[in-house]
KEGUKE-792840 format. One record per residue (C-alpha): residue number from 1; x, y, z. Coordinates in nm, 4 decimals. Layout:
N
@num NUM	px X	py Y	pz Z
...
//
This chain:
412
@num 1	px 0.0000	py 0.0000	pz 0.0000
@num 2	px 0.1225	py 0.3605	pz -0.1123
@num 3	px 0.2497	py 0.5666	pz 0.1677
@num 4	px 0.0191	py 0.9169	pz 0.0949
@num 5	px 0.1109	py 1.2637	pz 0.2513
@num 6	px -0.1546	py 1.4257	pz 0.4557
@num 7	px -0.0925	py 1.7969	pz 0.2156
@num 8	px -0.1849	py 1.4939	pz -0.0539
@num 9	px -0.5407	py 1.5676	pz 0.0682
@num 10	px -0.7352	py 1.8897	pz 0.0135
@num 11	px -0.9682	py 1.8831	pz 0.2264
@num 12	px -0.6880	py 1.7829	pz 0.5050
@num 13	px -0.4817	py 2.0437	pz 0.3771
@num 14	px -0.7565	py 2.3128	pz 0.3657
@num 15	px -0.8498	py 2.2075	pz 0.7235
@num 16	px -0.5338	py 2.2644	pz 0.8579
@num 17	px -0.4775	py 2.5836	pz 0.6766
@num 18	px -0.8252	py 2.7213	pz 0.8508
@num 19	px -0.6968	py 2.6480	pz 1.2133
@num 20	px -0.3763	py 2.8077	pz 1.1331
@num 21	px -0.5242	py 3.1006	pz 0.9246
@num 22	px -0.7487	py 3.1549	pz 1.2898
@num 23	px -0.4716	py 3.1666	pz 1.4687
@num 24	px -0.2541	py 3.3719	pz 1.2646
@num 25	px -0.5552	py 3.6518	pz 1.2226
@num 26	px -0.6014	py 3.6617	pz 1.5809
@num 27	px -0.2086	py 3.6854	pz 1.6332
@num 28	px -0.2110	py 3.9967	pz 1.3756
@num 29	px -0.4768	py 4.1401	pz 1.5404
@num 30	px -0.3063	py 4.1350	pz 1.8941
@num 31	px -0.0042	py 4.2919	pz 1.7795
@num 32	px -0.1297	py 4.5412	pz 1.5445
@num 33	px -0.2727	py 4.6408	pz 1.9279
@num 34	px 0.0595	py 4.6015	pz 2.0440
@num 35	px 0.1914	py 4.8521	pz 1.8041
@num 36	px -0.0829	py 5.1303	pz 1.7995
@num 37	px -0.0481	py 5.1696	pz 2.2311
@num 38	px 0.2676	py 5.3021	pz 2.2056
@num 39	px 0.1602	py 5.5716	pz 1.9514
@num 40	px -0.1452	py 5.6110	pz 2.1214
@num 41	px 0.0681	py 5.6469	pz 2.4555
@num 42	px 0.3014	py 5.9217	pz 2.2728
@num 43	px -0.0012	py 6.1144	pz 2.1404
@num 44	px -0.1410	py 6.1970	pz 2.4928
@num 45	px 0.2230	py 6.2940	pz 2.6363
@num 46	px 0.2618	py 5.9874	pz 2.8219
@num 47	px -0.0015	py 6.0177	pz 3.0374
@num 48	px -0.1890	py 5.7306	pz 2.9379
@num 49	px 0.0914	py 5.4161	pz 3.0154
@num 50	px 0.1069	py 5.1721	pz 2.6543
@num 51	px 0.0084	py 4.9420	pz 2.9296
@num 52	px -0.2919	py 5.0395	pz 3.0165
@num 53	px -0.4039	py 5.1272	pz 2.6128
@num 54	px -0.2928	py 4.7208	pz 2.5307
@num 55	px -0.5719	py 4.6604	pz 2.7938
@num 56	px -0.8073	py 4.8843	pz 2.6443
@num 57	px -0.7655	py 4.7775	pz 2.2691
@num 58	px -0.7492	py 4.3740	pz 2.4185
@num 59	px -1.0952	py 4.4773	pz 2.5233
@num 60	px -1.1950	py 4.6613	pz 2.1652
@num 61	px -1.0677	py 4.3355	pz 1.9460
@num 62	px -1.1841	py 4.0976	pz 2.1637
@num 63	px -1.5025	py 3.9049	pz 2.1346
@num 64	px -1.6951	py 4.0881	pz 2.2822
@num 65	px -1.6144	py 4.4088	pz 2.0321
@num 66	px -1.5227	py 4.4106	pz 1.7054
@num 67	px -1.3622	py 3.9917	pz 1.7476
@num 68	px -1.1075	py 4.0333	pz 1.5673
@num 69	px -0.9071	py 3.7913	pz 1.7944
@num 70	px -0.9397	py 3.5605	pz 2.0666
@num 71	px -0.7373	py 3.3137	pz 2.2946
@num 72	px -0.7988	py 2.9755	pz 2.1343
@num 73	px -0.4920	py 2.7497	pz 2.0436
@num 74	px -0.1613	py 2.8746	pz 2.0735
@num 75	px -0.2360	py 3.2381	pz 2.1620
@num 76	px -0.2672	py 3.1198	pz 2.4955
@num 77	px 0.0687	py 2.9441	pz 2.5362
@num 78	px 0.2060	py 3.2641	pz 2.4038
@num 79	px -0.0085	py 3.4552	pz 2.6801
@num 80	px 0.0958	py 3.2393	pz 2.9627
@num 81	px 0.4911	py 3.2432	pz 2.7880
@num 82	px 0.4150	py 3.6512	pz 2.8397
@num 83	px 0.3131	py 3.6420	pz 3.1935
@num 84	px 0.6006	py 3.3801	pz 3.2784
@num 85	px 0.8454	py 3.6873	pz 3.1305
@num 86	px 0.6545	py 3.9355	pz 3.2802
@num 87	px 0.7546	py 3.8214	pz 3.6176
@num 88	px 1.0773	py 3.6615	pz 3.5114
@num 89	px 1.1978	py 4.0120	pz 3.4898
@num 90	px 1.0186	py 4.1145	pz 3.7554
@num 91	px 1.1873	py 3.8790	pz 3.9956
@num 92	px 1.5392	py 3.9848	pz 3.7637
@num 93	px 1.5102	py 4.3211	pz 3.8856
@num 94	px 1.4167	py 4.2183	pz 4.2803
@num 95	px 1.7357	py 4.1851	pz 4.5124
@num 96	px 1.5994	py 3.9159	pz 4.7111
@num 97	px 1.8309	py 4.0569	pz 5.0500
@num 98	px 1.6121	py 4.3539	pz 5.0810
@num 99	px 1.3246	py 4.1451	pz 5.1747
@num 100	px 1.5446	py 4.0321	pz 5.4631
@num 101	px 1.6215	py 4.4050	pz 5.5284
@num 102	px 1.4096	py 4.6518	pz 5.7558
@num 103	px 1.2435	py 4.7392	pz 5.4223
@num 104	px 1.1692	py 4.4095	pz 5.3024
@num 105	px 1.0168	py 4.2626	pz 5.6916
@num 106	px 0.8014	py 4.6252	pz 5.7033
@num 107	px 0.6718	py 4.5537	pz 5.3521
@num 108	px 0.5815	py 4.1595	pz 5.4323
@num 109	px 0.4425	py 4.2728	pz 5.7937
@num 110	px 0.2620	py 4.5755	pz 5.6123
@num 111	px 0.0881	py 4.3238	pz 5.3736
@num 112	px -0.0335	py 4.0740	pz 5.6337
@num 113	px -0.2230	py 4.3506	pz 5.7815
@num 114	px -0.3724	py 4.4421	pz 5.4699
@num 115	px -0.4403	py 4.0953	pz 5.3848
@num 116	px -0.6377	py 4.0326	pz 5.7045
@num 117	px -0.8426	py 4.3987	pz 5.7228
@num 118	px -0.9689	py 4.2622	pz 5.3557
@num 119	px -1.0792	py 3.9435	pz 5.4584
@num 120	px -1.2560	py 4.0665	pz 5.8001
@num 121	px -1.4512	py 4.3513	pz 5.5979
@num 122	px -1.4963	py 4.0444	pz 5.3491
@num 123	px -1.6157	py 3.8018	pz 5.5623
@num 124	px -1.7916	py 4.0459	pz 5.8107
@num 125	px -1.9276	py 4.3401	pz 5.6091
@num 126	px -1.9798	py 4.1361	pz 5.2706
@num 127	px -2.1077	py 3.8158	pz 5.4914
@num 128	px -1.9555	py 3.5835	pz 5.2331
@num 129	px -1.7980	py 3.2818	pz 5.2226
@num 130	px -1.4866	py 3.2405	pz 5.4412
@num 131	px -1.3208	py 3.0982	pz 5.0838
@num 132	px -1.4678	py 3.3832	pz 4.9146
@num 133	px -1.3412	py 3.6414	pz 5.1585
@num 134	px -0.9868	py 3.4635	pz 5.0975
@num 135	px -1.0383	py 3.5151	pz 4.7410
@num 136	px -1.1579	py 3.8537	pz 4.7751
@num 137	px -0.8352	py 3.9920	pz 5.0095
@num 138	px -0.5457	py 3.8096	pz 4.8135
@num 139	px -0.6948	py 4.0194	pz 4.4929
@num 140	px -0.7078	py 4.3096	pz 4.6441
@num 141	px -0.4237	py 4.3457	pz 4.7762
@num 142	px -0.1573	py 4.2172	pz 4.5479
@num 143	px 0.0716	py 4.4995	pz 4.3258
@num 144	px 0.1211	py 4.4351	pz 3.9934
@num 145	px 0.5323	py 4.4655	pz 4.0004
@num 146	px 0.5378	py 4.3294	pz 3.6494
@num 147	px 0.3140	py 4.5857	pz 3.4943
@num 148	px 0.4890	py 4.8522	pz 3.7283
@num 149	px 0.7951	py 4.8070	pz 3.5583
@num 150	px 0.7402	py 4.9294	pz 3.1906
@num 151	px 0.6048	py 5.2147	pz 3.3940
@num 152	px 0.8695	py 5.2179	pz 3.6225
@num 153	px 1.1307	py 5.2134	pz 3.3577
@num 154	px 0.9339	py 5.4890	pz 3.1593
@num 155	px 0.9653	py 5.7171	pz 3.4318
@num 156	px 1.3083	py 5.8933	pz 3.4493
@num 157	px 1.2577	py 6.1643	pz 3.6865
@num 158	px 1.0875	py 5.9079	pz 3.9203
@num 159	px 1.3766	py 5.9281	pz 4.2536
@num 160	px 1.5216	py 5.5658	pz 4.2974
@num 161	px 1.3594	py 5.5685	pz 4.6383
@num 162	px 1.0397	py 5.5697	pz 4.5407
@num 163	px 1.1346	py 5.3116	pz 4.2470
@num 164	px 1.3179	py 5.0990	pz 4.5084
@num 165	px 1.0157	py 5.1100	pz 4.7653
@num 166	px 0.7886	py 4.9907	pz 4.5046
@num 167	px 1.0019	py 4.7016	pz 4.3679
@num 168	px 0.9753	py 4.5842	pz 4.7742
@num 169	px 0.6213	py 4.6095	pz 4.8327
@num 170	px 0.5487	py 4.4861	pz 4.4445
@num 171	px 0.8035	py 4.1702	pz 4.5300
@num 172	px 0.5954	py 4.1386	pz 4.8632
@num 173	px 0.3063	py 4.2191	pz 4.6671
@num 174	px 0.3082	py 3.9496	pz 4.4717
@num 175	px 0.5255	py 3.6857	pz 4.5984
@num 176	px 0.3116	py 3.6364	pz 4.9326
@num 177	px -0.0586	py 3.5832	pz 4.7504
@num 178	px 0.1154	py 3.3623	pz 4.5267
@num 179	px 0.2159	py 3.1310	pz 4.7829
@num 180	px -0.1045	py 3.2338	pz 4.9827
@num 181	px -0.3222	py 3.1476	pz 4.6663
@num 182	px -0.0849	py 2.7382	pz 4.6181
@num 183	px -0.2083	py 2.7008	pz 4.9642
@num 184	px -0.5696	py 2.8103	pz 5.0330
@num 185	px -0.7065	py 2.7486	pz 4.6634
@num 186	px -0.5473	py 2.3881	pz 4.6330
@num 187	px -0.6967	py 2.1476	pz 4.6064
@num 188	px -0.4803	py 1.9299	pz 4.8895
@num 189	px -0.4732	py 1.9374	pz 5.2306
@num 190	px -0.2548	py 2.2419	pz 5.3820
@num 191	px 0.0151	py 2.0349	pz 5.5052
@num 192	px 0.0357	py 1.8489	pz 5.1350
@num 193	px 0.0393	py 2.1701	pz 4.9646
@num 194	px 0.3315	py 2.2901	pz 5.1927
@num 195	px 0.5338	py 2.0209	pz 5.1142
@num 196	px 0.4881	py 2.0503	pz 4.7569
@num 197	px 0.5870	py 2.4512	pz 4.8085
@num 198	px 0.8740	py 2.3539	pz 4.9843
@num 199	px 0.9619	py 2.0608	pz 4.7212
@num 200	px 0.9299	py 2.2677	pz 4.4328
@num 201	px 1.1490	py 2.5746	pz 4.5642
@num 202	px 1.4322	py 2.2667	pz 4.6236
@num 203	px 1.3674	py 2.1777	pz 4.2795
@num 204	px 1.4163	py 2.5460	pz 4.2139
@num 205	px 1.7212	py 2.5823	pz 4.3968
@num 206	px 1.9031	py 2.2497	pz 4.2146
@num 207	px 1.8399	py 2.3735	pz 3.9123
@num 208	px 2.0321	py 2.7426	pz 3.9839
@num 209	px 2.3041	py 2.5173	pz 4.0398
@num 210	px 2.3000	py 2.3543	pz 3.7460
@num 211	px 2.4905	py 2.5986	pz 3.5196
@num 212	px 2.7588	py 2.6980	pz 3.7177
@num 213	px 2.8283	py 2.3312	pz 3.7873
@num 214	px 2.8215	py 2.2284	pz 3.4255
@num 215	px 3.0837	py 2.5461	pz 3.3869
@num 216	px 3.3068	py 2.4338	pz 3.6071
@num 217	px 3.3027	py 2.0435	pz 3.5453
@num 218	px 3.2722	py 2.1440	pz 3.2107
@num 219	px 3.4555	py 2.4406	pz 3.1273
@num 220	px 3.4727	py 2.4595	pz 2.7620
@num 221	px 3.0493	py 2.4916	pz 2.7531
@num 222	px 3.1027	py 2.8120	pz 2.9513
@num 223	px 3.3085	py 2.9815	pz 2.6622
@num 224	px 3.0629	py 2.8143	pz 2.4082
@num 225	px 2.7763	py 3.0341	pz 2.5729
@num 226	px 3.0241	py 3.3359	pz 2.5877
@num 227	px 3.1072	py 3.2807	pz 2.2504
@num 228	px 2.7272	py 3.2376	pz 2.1335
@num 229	px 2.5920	py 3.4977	pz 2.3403
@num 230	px 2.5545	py 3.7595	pz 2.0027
@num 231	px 2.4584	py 3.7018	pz 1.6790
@num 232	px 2.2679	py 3.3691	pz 1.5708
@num 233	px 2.2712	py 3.1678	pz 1.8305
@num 234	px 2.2265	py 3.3776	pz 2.1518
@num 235	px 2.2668	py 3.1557	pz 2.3635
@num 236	px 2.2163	py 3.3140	pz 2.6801
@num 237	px 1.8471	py 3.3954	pz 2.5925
@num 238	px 1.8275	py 3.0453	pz 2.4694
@num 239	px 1.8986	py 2.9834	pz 2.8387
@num 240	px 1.6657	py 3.1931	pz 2.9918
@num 241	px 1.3855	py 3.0602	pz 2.7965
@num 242	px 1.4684	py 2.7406	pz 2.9323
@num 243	px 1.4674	py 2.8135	pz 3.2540
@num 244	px 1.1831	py 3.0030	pz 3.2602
@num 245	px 0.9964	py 2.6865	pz 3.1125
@num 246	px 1.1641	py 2.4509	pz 3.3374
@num 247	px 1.0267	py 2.6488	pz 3.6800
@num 248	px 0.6815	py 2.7142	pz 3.4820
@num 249	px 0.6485	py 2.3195	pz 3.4248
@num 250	px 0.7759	py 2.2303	pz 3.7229
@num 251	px 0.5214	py 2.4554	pz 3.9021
@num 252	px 0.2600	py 2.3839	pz 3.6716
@num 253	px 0.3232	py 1.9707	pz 3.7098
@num 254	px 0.3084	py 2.0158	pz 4.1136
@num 255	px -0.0352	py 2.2322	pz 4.0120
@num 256	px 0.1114	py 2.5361	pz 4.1731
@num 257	px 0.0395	py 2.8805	pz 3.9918
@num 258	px 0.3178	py 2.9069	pz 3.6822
@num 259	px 0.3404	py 3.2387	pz 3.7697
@num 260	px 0.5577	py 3.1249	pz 4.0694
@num 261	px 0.7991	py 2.9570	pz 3.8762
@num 262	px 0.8553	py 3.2577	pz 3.6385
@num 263	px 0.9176	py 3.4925	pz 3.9253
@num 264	px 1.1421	py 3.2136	pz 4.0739
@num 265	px 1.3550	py 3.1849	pz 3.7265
@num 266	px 1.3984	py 3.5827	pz 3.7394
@num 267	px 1.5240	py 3.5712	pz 4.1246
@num 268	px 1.7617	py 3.2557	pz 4.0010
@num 269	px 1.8623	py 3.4476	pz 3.6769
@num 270	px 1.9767	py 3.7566	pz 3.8648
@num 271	px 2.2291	py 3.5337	pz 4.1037
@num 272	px 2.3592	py 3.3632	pz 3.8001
@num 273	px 2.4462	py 3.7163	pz 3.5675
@num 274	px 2.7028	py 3.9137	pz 3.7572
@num 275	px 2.6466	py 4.2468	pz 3.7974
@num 276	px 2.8480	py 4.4044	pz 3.5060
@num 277	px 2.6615	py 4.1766	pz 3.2717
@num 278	px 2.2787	py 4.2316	pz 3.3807
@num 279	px 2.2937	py 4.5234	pz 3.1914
@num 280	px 2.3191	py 4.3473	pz 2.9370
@num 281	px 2.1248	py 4.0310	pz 2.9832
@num 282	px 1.8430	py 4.2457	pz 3.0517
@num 283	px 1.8516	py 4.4689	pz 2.7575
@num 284	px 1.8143	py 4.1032	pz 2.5208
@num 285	px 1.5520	py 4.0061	pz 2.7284
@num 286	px 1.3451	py 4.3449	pz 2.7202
@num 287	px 1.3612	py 4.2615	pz 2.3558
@num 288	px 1.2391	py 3.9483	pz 2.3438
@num 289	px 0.9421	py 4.0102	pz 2.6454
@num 290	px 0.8717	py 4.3639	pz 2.5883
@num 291	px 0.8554	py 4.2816	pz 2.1963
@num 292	px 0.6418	py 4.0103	pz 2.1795
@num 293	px 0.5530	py 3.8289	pz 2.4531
@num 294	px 0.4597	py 4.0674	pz 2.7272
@num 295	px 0.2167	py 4.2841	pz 2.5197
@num 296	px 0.0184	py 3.9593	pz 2.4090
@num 297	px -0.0345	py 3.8847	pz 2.7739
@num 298	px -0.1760	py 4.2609	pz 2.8573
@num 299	px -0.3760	py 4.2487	pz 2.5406
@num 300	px -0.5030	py 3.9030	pz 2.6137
@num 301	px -0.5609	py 3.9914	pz 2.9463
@num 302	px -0.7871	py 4.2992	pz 2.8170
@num 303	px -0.9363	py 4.0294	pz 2.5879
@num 304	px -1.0688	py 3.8211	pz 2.9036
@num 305	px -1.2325	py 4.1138	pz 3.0325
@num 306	px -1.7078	py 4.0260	pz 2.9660
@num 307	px -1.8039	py 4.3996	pz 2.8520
@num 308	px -2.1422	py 4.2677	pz 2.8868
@num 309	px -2.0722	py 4.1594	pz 3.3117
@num 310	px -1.9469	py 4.4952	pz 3.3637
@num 311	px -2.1741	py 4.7345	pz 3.1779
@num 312	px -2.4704	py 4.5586	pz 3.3885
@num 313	px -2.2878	py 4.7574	pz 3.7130
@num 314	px -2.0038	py 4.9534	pz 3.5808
@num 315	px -2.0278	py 5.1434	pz 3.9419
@num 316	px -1.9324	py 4.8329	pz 4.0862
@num 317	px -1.5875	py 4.8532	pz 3.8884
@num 318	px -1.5169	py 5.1866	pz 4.0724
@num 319	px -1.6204	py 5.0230	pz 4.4037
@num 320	px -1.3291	py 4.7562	pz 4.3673
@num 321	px -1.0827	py 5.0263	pz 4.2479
@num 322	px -1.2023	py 5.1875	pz 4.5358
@num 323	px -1.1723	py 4.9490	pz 4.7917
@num 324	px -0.8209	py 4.8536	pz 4.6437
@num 325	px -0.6984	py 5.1558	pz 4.7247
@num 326	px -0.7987	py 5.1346	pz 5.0758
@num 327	px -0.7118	py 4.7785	pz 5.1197
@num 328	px -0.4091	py 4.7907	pz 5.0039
@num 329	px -0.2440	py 5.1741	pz 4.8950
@num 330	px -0.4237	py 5.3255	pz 5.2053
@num 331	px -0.1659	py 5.0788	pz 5.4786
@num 332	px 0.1159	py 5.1276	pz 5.2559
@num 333	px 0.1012	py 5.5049	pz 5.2906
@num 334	px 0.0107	py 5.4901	pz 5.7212
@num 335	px 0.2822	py 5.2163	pz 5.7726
@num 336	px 0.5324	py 5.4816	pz 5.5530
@num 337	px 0.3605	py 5.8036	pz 5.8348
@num 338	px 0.3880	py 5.6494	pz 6.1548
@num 339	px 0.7458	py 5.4651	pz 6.1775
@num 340	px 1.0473	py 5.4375	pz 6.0026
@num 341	px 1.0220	py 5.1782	pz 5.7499
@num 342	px 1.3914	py 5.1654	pz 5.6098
@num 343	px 1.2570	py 5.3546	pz 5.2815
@num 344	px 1.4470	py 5.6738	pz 5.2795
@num 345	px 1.1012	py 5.8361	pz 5.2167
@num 346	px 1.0665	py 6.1532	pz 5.4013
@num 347	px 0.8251	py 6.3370	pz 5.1907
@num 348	px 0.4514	py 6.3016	pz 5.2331
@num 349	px 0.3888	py 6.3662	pz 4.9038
@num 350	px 0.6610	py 6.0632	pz 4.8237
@num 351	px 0.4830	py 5.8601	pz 5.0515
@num 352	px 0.1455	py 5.8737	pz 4.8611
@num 353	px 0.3289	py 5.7958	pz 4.5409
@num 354	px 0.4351	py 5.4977	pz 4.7050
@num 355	px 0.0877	py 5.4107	pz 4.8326
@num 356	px -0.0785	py 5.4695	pz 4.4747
@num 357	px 0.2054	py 5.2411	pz 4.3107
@num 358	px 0.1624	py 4.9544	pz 4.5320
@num 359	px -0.2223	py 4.9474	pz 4.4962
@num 360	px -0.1652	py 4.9034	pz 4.1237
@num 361	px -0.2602	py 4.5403	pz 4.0834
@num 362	px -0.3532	py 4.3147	pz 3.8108
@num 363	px -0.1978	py 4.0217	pz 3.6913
@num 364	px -0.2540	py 3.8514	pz 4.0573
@num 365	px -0.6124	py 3.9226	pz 4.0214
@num 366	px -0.6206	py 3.7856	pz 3.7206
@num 367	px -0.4508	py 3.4535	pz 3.8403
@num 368	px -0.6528	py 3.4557	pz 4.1589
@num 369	px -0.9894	py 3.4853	pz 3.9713
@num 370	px -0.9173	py 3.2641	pz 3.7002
@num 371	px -0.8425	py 2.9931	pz 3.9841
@num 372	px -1.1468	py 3.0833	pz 4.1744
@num 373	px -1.4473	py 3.0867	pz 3.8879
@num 374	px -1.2750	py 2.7284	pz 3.7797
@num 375	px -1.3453	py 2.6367	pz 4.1464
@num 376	px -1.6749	py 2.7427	pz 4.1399
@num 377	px -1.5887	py 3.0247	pz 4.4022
@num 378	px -1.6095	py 3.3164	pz 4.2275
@num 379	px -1.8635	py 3.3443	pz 3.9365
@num 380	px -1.8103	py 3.4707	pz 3.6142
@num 381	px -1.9279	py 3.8364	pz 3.6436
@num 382	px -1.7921	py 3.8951	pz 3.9539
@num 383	px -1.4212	py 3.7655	pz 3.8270
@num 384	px -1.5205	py 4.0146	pz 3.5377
@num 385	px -1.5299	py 4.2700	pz 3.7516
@num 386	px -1.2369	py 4.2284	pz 3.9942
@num 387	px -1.0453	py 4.2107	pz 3.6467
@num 388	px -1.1650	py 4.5654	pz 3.5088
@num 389	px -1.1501	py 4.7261	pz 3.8336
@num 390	px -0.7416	py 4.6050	pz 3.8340
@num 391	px -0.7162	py 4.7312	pz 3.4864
@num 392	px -0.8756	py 5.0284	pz 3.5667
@num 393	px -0.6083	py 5.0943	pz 3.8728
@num 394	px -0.2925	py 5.0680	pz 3.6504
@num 395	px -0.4756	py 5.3232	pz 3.4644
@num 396	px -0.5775	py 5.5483	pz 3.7318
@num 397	px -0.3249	py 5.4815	pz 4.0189
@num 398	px -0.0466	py 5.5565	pz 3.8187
@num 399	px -0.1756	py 5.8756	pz 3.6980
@num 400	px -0.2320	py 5.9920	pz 4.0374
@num 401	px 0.1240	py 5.9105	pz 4.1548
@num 402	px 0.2575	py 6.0969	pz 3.8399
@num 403	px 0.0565	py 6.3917	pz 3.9115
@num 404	px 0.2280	py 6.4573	pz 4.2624
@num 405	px 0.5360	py 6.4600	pz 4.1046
@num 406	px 0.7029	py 6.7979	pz 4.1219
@num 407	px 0.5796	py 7.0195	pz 3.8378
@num 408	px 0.9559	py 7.1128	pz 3.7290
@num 409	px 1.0169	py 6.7199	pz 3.6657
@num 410	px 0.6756	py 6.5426	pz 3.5744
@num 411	px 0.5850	py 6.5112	pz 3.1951
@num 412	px 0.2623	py 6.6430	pz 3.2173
//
């Protein structure tokens, strides 16, 4: 019998070609997106983060819109590979010892409080759900670090304080309701799912050794990365990939959130580069996340957002950007007034920045809610909304903060 080629058949061929041609349209959609924000961005001075305008026009060619794209097939691998860099280099830029430092234990003791006032007005005021309350508080009071930093990077006349103190609250910000989501939203017993936390940052930790161990057994692949590092092969971004999807399977295998595997590969990556190299490093990987796969995940994101759930109470929207700010910006900015948090922040007005950049949340509210309407904790409308009050705080929250900068040095 003949061996036949599946292109042999037309109707194969033509079947393929639709499920690709899908893809591809929704993939050309999404990035002509990704191009028009930051022209959009330029034409209103700035004021409007690119960010924030990949959420919008997520929302405008999304299904519910004009549907020019949606998530199916491989655009979601490419939005979770976007979130995984998103945090990657969020957890690249985080010096892991200043969690250890005054800053770092005011930051972690400034977000238990915050975590615990949002779950007593949830589970008090509300009268939901203990698990829903949970829900509730780890979304509202997460930062969104990763989406800080285009921002954060943006923003030249922003003082390195106020930079620094949000990189330690946006670490703490999203580190802790990470782990708190693995443990409360798992489906295993509390003691399991600390084991498997503790197992998979081992796992974590083996594999940082893993290339400076090969280097020195094996010394002549250390000056075949040096050598490939430019050009064709770049190998060192070749690396970073892998890592990055080493730590995201690993997480996802132990059915931990990938998102704590990315963040873990950018802590690892940063001990691996020395420090006259990051510079470096991270300018190749801005390229490769800030090119492609980071705006796919913000326009995807905006993409997930039901303009039907939220035009049935868009007040409700303002009510979660709202309480955000209390829950979690509101703390930041007392804990900054009453003591001495190791900041260097003297200035009041400094201090609200500080508060308005740490209640900027999203992507953790968009983990925690996925999670929770899959559980059957959260419905559908509600997760809608959470989501579009988050998107609406890196729009407004940021704003804010750059309007109290000092007229002589704000773009505005």
């Amino acid at each position: 019998m003949p061996l036949t080629s599946p292109f042999s058949d037309p109707l194969l061929l033509a079947a393929g070609t639709t499920d690709n041609t899908h893809t591809i349209v929704s993939l050309t959609a999404i990035m002509a997106a990704a191009l028009l924000s930051p022209l959009l961005s330029y034409m209103t001075g700035k004021r409007i983060p690119a960010v924030v305008l990949m959420l919008i026009l997520g929302v405008v060619i999304g299904p519910d819109v004009l549907d020019f794209a949606d998530m199916e097939g491989d655009i979601q691998i490419l939005r979770e590979l976007g979130l995984g860099m998103l945090f990657l280099l969020a957890g690249f830029e985080l010096d892991v010892k200043t969690l250890a430092e005054k800053q770092g234990r005011n930051a972690i003791a400034t977000w238990v409080i915050c975590l615990l006032t949002a779950f007593a007005v949830g589970a008090v005021v509300l009268n939901v759900t203990t698990m829903t309350a949970a829900v509730l508080a780890i979304a509202v009071t997460s930062t969104a670090l990763g989406t800080l930093m285009p921002i954060l990077k943006s923003t030249e006349e922003l003082p390195e304080r106020i930079k620094n103190g949000v990189m330690v609250h946006g670490a703490v910000g999203e580190l802790l309701p990470i782990m708190t989501i693995a443990i409360l939203l798992s489906a295993r017993s509390t003691g399991l799912t600390l084991i498997v936390i503790i197992l998979f940052f081992s796992i974590a930790l083996l594999v940082a050794f893993v290339p400076r161990t090969v280097a020195k057994i094996v010394p002549w692949v250390g000056r075949a990365f040096i050598d490939g590092a430019s050009a064709t092969n770049q190998t060192v971004v070749r690396l970073v990939i892998l890592l990055l999807l080493v730590l995201m399977s690993v997480a996802a295998v132990f059915q931990l959130d990938v998102v704590l595997g990315a963040f873990a590969a950018g802590i690892i990556l940063r001990a691996l580069v020395a420090d006259d190299s990051r510079p470096r490093v991270e300018k190749r990987l801005d390229v490769v996340g800030y090119g492609l796969l980071i705006p796919i995940f913000f326009i995807c994101s905006g993409m997930t957002i039901s303009v039907n759930d939220v035009a049935e109470e868009p007040w409700m929207v303002l009510v979660v950007v709202g309480v955000i700010l209390v829950a979690r910006g509101l703390p930041v900015f007392l804990h900054e007034m009453i003591r001495d948090t190791g900041s260097g922040i003297k200035d009041t007005r400094e201090k609200l920045q500080l508060g308005l950049y740490s209640a900027t949340g999203l992507p953790i509210i968009v983990a925690v809610t996925d999670v929770a309407t899959t559980a059957g904790i959260l419905q559908q409308q509600t997760a809608s909304i959470l989501v579009a009050g988050g998107a609406a705080t890196v729009l407004i929250f940021p704003l804010l903060a750059a309007a109290l900068q000092p007229k002589e040095t704000r773009h505005l």
